[in-house]
N, C-alpha and C positions, 0 to 999 in steps of 0.2 A: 581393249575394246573401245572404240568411238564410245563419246556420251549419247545418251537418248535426247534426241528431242522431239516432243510432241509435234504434231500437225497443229498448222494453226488452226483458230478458232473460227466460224463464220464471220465474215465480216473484215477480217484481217489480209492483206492483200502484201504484208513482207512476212517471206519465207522463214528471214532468217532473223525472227522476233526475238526477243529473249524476256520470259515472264517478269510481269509488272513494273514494262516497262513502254507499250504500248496505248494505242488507242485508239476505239473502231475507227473506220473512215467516215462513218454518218455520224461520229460524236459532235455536237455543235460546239463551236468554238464563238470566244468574245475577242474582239477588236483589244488590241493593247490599249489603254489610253481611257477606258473606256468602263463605266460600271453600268451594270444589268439591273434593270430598273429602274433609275433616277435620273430625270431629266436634267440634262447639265451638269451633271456631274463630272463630265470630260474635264471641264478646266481643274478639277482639283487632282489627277493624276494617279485617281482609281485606276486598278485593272483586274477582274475578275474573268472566270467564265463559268459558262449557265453549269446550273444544275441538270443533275440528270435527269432525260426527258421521262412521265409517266411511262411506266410497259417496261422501260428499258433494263435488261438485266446485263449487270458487266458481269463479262469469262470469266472462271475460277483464273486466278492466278493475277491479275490483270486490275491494277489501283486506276482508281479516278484521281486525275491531276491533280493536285491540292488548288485552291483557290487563295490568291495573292492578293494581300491588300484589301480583304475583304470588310468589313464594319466587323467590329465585336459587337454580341452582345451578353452583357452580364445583369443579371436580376431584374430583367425587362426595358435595360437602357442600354441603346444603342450608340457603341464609341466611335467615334470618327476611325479609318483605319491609318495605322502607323505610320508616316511617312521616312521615306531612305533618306539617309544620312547626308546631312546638308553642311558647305562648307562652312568653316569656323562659326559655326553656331552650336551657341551653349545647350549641352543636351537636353531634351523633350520643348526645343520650342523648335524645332523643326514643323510641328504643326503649322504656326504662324508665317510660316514661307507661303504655305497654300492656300491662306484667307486672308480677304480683305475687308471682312465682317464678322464681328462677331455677339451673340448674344446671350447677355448675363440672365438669367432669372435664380431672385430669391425663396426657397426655400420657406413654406409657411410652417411656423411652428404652431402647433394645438396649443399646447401648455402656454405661449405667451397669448395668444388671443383670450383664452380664459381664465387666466387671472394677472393677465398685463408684468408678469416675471420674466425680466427680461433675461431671452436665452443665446445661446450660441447662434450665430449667421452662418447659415449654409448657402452656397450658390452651385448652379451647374453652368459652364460654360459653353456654349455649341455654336454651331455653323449653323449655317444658312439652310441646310439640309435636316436639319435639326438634331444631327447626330454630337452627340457629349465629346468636347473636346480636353477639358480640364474639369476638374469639383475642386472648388474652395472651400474651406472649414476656418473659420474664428477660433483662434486659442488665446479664452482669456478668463480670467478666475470670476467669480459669482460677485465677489464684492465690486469688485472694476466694472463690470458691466453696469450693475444697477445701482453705483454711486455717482459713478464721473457721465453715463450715458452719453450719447451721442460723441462726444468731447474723449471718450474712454481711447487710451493709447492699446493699442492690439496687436499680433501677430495675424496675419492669414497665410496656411498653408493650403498651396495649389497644387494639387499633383493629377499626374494623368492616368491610362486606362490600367497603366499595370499598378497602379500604386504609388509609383515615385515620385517624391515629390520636387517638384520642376521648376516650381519658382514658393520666395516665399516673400512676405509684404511686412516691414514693419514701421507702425506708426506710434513716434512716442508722445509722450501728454504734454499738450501743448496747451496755450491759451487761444480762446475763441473770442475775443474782445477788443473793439480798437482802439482801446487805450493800453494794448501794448503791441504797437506794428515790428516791436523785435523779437516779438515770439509766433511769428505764425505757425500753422499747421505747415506738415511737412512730411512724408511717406519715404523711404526708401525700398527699392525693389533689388531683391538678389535671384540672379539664377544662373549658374545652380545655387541653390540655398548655401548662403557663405560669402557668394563673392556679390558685389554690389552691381548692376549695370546702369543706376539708372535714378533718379529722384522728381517726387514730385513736389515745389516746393510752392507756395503761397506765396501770392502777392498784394501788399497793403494797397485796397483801394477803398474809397469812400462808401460804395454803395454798391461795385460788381463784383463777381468771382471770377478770380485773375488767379492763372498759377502758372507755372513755368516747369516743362520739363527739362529736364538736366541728364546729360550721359555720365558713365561713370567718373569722369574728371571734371563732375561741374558746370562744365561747359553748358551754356542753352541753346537748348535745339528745336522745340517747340513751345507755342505759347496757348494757353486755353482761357478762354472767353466765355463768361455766361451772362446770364439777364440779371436787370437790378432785381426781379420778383422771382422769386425761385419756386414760388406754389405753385405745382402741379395741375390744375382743375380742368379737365375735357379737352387736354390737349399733351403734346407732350413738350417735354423743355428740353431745349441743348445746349450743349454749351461745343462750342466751333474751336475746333482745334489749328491754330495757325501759323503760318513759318515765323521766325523770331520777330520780324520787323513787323506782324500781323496784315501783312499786305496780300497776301497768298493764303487760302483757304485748303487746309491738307485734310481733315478729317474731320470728326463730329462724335460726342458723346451725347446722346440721347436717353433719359428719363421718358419712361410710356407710360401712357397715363392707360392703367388698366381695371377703369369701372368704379362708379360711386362705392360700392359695397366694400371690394378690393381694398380700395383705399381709407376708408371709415375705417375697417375692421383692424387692419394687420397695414405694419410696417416691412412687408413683402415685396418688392421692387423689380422692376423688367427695367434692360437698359439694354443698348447698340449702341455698340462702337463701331466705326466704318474709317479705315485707314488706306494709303496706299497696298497696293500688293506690293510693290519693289522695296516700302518703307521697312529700315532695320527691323529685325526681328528684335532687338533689345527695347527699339523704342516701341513697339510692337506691346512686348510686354507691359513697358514701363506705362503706356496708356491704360492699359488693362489697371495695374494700379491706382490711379488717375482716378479710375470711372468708381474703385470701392471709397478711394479719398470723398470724391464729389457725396457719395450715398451715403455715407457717415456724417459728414457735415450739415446737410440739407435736407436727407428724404429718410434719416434715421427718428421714428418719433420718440420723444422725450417721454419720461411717466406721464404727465398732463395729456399724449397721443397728440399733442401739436407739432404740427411741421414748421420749421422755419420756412419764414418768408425770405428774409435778405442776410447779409452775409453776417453781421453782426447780432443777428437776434434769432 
């Protein structure tokens, strides 16, 4: 005997349907390219489509299209959605192919504002959109934090929406003083965790912050510039990222300055990074490091809650 098949449903206009695999002709569709609700979000290579309209009941038998690319969200934070797999790039920084901004905010601890014990540094990383693209976490023991402060050699681990972690940053104990210009500070960035892409390394200067970024062999490829006065007060500070001969202006690390109280209280920090879009996704990252080096050095407060002014105090 033939199979049965039902008559289609109102609305359905092919005869020769085959359950849950259809979809009415009035279902609204979204533009490839294109996310529902958010203004400009075209260039970042969303593609969603709407939700089902109020009233609307879909056929027994008959799925709503899954929505592609949409934002996650978990425990009330919204993750940037997934981007497709991108040539020779080390995995989970495919994000950084589709932004050319990015911004850090730290993490206010309770426990360190009320009794100034100093705790682990959390950060969230996001776009422009303000959806979570990476969470940074400090892993580093109780006595290093609040012996060597500021100066303290650390690990951070950066992972993204699933958990994995993506890149990881490690800086070892160095001297802060320039009576020794052959021990600078110095950062290394690995991603994936293991393999190196990347360094941030310190440059001996009189009175600025000079540092050089380096790809995996060393080599320089970017050079970072900031102000002899590094206090933050009702404005905010950058430090100008430039091509090696510093003749050519590529990008900007930015310190915001967010509010007398903010800043009295808690060594809590907002920064932007702004880089090419075309620029390596390694070196991409390796700025990303860059900007926690910079925060460590300068806008980390010491037990006394004083911020350094200049490069050597």
């Amino acid at each position: 005997l033939p199979a049965y098949k039902p008559a289609p449903a109102p609305g359905f206009s092919n005869a020769n349907y085959a359950p849950g695999n259809q979809v009415p002709c009035d279902y609204p569709q979204q533009a490839p390219g294109t996310y529902q609700g958010v203004a400009g979000a075209g260039s970042y290579g969303f593609q969603a489509t709407s939700p089902v309209p109020p009233g609307f009941a879909v056929p027994h038998g008959f799925a709503v299209p899954p929505i592609q690319n949409q934002p996650v969200t978990q425990e009330g934070t919204i993750w940037m959605p997934v981007p497709p797999p991108f040539p020779n790039c080390p995995p989970g920084l495919e994000y950084l192919t589709q932004i050319d901004q990015i911004l850090i905010h730290q993490q206010i601890e309770l426990l360190e504002i009320l009794t100034g014990f100093e705790t682990k540094n959390k950060y969230e990383i996001k776009n422009t959109l303000g959806q979570r693209v990476y969470f940074a976490a400090e892993d580093t023991d109780c006595c290093t934090r609040n012996c060597c402060g500021p100066s303290r050699p650390f690990t951070i681990h950066i992972t993204d929406n699933l958990g994995h972690e993506v890149i990881t940053l490690e800086r070892p104990l160095r001297c802060s003083s320039c009576c020794f210009p052959c021990c600078l500070q110095e950062l290394e960035v690995q991603a994936p965790p293991g393999t190196p892409v990347g360094y941030v390394v310190q440059n001996w200067h009189a009175c600025l912050p000079k540092f050089t970024i380096q790809d995996e062999k060393r080599m320089d490829i970017l050079k970072i510039s900031g102000p002899c006065v590094v206090c933050s007060c009702c404005e905010d500070v950058n430090f100008e990222v430039k091509s090696v001969d510093e003749t050519c202006a590529v990008g900007r690390i930015s310190k915001q300055w967010t509010g007398f109280l903010k800043e009295a209280v808690t060594d809590a920090d907002n920064f932007g990074i702004t880089f090419p879009m075309d620029l390596d996704v390694k070196m991409k990252a390796v700025m990303i490091g860059a900007c926690f080096l910079i925060d460590f050095m300068f806008f980390e407060h010491a037990g006394d809650k004083k911020q350094r002014a200049g490069v050597w105090q």
